[in-house]
N, C-alpha and C positions, 0 to 999 in steps of 0.2 A: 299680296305680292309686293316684292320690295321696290322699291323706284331707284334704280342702279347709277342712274346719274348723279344723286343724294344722298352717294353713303361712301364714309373714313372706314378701309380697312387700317386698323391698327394690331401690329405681329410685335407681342415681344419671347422671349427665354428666358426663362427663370430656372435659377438652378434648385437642383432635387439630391438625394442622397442619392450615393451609389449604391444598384440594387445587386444581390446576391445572383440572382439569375443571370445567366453569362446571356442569351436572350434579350432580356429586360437590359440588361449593359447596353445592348449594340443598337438598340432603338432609341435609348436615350442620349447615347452620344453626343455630343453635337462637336464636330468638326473646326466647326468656324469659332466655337467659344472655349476649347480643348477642356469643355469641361461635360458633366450628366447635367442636362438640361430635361427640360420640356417647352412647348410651344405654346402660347396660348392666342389665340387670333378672335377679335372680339369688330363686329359691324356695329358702325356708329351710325347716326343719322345726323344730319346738320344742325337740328336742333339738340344735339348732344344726348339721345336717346339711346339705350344700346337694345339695337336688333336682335344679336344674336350671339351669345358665346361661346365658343368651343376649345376646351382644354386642351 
């Protein structure tokens, strides 16, 4: 189990090609960056370990 007191979330967006699927469009949007993104949010530990990734 993860000890919640002891861990960096860090979120960035990285941009991706824009996909054909008008679907796939509107889920990668991203708003705030007016550009096709994706999210990647990655759990750190303090000792600079990473927990856990998720694209």
């Amino acid at each position: 189990m993860l000890d919640l007191e002891r861990v960096i979330i860090d979120v960035t967006e990285r941009p991706v090609q824009r996909a054909k699927d008008n679907d796939q469009q509107r889920e990668d949007y991203s708003g705030q960056k007016k550009r096709h993104t994706r999210s990647h949010l990655a759990l750190v530990g303090v000792d600079r370990t990473i927990l856990k990734k998720i694209p």
